[in-house]
N, C-alpha and C positions, 0 to 999 in steps of 0.2 A: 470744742464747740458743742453746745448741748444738741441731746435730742430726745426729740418728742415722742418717737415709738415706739416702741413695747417690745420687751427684750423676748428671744425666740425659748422655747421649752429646750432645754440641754445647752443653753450657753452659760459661759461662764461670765459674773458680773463684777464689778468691782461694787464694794458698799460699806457706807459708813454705818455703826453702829449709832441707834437713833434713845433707845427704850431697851433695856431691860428686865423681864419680867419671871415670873416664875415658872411659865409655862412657855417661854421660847423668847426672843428677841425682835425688835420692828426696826428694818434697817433702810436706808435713802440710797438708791441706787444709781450712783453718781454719772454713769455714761447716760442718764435714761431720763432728764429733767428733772432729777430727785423723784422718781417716784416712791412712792414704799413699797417695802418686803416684806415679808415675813419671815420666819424660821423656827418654826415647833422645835420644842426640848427634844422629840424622836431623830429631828434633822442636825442634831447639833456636834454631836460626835458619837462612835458606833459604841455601844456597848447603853449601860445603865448611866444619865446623867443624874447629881444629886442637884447641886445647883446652877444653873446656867452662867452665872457669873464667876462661875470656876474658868471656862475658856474662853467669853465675849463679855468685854467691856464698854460703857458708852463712848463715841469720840473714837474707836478704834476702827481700821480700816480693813476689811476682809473681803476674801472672794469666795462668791459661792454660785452654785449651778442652779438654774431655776428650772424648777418642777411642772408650777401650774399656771400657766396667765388666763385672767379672765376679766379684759376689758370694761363689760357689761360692773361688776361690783366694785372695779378697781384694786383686784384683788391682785397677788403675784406669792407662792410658796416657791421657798428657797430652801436649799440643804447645805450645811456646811460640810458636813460628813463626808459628801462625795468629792469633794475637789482635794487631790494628793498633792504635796509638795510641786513637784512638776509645774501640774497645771496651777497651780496659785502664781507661782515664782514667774510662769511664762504670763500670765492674764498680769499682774502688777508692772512687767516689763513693757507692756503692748499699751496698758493704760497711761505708763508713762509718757511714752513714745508721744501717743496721740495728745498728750497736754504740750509735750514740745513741740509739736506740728501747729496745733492749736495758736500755742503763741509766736509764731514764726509767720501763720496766717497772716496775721494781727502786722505782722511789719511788711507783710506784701500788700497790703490794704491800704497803710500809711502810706509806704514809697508811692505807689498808683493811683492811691486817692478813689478807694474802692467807696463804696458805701455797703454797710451791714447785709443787704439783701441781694450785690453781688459776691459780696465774701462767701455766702453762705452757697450759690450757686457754683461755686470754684470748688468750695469743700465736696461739695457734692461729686462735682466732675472727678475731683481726682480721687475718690472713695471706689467712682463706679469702674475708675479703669485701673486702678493701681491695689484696689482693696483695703487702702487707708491711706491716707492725710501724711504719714510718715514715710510710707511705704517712697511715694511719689517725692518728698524729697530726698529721702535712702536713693532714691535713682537718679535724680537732678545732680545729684553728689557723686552718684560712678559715671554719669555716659552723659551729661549735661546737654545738649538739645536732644541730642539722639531719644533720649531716653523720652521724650515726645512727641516721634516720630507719628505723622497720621492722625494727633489727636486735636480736636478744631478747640483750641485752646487760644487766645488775645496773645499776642508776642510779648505786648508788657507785665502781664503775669510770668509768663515765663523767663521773661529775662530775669525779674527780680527770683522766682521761683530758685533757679539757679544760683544766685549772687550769692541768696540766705544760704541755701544749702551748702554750697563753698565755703561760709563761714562758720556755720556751725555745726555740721557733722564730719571728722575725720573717720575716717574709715581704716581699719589695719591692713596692710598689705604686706607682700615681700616680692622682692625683687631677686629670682637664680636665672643664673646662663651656664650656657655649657656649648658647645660646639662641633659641629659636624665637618668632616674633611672632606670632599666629593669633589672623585674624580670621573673620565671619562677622556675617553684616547679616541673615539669616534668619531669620525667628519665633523658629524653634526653635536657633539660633547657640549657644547655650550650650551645649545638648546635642553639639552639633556638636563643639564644641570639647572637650569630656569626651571624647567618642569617640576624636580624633585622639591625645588626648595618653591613652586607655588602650590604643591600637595602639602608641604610640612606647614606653611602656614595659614590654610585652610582649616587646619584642627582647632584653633580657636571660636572658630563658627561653631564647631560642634559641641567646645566645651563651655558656651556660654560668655554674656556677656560682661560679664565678670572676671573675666579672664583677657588679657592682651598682649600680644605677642609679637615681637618684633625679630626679623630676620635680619640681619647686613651683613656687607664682603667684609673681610677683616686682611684680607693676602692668598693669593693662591695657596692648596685649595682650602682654606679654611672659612668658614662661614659662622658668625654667634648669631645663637639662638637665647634673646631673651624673654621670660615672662615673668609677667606683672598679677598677683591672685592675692586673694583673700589670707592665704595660708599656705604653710608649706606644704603638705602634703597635696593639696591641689596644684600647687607651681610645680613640684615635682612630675606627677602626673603627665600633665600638659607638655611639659620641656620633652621627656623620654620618648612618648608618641607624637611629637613633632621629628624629633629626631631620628625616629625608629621610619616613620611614615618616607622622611625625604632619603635614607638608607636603601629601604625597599623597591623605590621608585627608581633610585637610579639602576640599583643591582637589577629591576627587570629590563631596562634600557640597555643594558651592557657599560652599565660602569659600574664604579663603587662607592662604598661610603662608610665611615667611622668617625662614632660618635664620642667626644670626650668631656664630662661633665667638669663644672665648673660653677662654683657659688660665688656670687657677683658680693652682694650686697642684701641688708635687710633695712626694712622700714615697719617702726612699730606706729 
């Protein structure tokens, strides 16, 4: 969705190559309602340039950091030099994104029969609470209402908000379990054992909502522990300190506990 304001001094912009010249390039700075750039031959790569059409071509797409904004002339200097690999590759990724969000907009507007000037107020909302357009269905797609918990948002938006993102962003996952044996010979051992296993899965609060974690009985005394993360080394994580947590909990109750790991299942 376009927009009309004026990009901040240190951001990185996405920009088409407009003009070629001999003294730097004039480029349209695609998140920004096209405005123009600039880029002096000094901004263009570090060292001695000979010709500028050695590393920007017209029609080519680049990111670069802007320097100077100045409303009043309509002016904006921009440097190529300073944006590394890194941050180009991650600004390209981000401007993606938001073109996908963009047109995703476009089909919550259709389903609900928005008009242009509440489309544009939606984008807004979810800009100012999620920090982009994508961001907020990236999250529709892990925790779907949850993840709108609080925010005075129309239910019909949301529900489609949801739908779209269910269909068109998978997210990678994997799925480890492993399992914890907890016992307890104490009058009260049962209660014991409830306690330990509602400490162990409590650690999912802690480790984010991206993360979720499922405890059940499987047969005296065995209990699985499974989670659900982004990646292994995060599901790893989370399983050990669930595990280690309802261990601890019972050993200070006067029981015991041992944990046996166990890899369930992957989902790419």
């Amino acid at each position: 969705m376009g927009n009309d304001n004026w990009p901040e001094v240190g951001e990185f912009v996405v920009c088409t190559v407009k003009n070629v010249t001999d003294f730097g390039a004039y480029v349209e700075l695609e998140e920004f309602g096209g405005r123009e750039g600039f880029i002096h031959i000094s901004e263009i790569k570090a060292g001695w340039v000979k010709y500028v059409r050695d590393y920007v071509r017209e029609g080519q797409k680049i990111v670069c950091k802007v320097l100077n904004v100045d409303p009043s002339r309509g002016h904006i200097d921009l440097s190529l030099k300073d944006v590394n690999e890194h941050q180009r590759r991650a600004k390209i990724q981000e401007w993606k994104n938001e073109q996908k969000a963009a047109k995703w907009l476009q089909f919550v507007a259709e389903e609900t029969k928005t008009d242009e000037s509440g489309l544009q107020a939606l984008h807004e909302r979810l800009v100012e609470e999620f920090g982009s357009a994508y961001s907020a269905f990236e999250e529709a797609a892990i925790e779907g209402e949850k993840a709108f918990k609080g925010l005075k948002v129309n239910k019909k938006y949301l529900k489609s908000i949801i739908k779209i993102a269910g269909e068109n962003i998978k997210l990678p996952f994997v799925d480890i379990a492993g399992y914890v044996d907890l016992t307890c010979n104490l009058p009260d051992g049962i209660e014991v054992i409830k306690q330990s296993l509602s400490a162990a899965n409590s650690i999912s609060d802690v480790d984010g909502k991206d993360v979720r974690l499922e405890i059940t009985y499987t047969g005296a005394p065995r209990y699985r522990i499974k989670v659900i993360a982004p990646d292994y080394k995060k599901a790893e994580s989370v399983l050990k300190k669930s595990a280690q947590t309802a261990i601890d909990t019972i050993s200070k109750l006067g029981g015991h506990g041992v944990f046996k790991r166990h890899i369930e299942s992957t989902k790419a």
